[in-house]
C-alpha positions as CSV (number, residue, x, y, z in Angstrom):
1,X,0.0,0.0,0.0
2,X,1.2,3.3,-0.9
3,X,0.6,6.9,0.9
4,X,-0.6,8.5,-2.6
5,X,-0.9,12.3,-1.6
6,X,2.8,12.0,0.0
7,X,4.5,10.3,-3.2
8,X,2.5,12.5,-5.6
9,X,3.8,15.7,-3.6
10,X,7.9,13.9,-3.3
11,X,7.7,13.3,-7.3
12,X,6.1,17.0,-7.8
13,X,9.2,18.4,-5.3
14,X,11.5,16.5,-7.4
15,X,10.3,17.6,-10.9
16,X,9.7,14.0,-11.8
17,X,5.9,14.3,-12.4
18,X,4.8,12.9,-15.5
19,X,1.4,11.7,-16.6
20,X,2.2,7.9,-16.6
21,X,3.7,8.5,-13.4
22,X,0.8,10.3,-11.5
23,X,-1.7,7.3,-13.7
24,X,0.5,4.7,-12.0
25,X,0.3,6.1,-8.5
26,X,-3.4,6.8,-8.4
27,X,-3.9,3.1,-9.6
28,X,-2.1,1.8,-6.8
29,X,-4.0,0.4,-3.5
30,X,-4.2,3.5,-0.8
31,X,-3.3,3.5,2.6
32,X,-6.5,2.7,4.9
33,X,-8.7,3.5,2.0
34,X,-11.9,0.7,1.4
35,X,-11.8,-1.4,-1.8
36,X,-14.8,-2.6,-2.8
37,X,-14.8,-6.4,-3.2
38,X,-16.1,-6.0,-7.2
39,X,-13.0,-4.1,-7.1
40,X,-10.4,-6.2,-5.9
41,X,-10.5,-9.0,-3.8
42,X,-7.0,-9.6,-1.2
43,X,-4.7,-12.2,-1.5
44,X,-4.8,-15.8,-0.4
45,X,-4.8,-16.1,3.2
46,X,-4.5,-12.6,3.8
47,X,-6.2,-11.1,7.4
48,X,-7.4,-8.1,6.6
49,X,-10.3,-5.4,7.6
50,X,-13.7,-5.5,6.8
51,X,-16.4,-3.5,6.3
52,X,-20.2,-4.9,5.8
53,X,-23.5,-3.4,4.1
54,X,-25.1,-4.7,7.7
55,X,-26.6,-1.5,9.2
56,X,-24.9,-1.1,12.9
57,X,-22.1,-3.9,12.2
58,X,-18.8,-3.0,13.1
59,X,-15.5,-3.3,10.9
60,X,-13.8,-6.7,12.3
61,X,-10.9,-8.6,10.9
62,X,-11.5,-11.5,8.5
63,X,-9.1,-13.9,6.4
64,X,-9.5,-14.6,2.9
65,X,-8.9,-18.0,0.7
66,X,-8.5,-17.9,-2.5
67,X,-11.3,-19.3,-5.0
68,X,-14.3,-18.6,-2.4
69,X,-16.5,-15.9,-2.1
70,X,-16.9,-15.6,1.8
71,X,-14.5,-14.1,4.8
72,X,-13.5,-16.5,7.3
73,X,-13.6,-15.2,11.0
74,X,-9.5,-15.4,12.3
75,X,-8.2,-18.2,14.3
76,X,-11.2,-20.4,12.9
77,X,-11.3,-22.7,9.9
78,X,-15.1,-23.1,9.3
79,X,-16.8,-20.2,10.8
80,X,-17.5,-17.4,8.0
81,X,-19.1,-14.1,8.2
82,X,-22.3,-15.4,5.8
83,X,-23.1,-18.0,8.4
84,X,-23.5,-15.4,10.7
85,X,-25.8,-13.3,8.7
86,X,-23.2,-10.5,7.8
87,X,-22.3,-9.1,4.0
88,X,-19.0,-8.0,3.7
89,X,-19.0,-5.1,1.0
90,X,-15.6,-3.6,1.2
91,X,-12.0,-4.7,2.6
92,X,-8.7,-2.7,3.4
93,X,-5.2,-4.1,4.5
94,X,-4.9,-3.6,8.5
95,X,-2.4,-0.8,9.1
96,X,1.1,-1.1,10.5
97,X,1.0,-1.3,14.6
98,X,2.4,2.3,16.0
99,X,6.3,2.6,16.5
100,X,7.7,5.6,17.9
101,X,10.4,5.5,15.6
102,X,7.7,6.6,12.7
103,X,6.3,9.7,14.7
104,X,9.3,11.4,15.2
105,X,9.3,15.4,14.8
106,X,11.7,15.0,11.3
107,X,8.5,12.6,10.0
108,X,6.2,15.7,9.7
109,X,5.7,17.0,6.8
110,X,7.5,20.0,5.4
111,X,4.4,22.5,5.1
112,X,3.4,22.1,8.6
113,X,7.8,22.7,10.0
114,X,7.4,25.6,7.8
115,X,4.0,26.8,9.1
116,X,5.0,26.1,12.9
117,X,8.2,27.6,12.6
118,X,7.0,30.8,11.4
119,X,3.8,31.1,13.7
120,X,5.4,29.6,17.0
121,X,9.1,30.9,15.6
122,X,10.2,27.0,16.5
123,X,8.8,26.4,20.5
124,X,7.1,23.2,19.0
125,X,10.3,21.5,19.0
């Protein structure tokens, strides 16, 4: 999965934007963005996230085998989400768990350094 608004605005910085490029990127699977299952469906075996037409019903985590239709429920091999009356409509790949190592201050993104350094003249850091 790819963080398209962050890639598109690294290639724009570095002057490599190009129509096939930008076409390639936006093609890509998003970061924590839904894909419909007439869309896409994951891979084999792949726990993922999912999302159901069922009014009320929570996103929960389910796994996927290749060559059938239905989500299995995790740490199960016969229960699936049909046999428990729920339609899964969409599916997204569960996100990385947190590190602080990838929320440092040097992660954050160049407009908002530029916009806090010149409103708070640097007493965020």
């Amino acid at each position: 999965m790819i963080d398209e608004k962050r890639l598109i605005k690294e290639c724009e910085e570095r002057l490599l934007v190009g129509t096939n490029v930008i076409k390639l990127i936006e093609e890509q699977p998003k970061i924590l963005e839904w894909i419909p299952l007439e869309k896409k469906k994951p891979e084999n075996g792949a726990r993922v996230l999912l999302s159901f037409k069922n009014e009320g019903q929570k996103p929960q985590l389910g796994v996927h085998r290749e060559g059938e239709e239905d989500f299995y429920v995790p740490f199960t091999n016969h229960i699936t989400y049909t046999s428990l009356g729920c339609v899964v409509n969409a599916w997204m790949s569960i996100p990385e768990p947190y590190t602080a190592e990838k929320c440092k201050k040097e992660d954050s993104p160049s407009w908002k350094r530029e916009v806090l350094n010149d409103f708070m003249k640097g007493a965020y850091e």
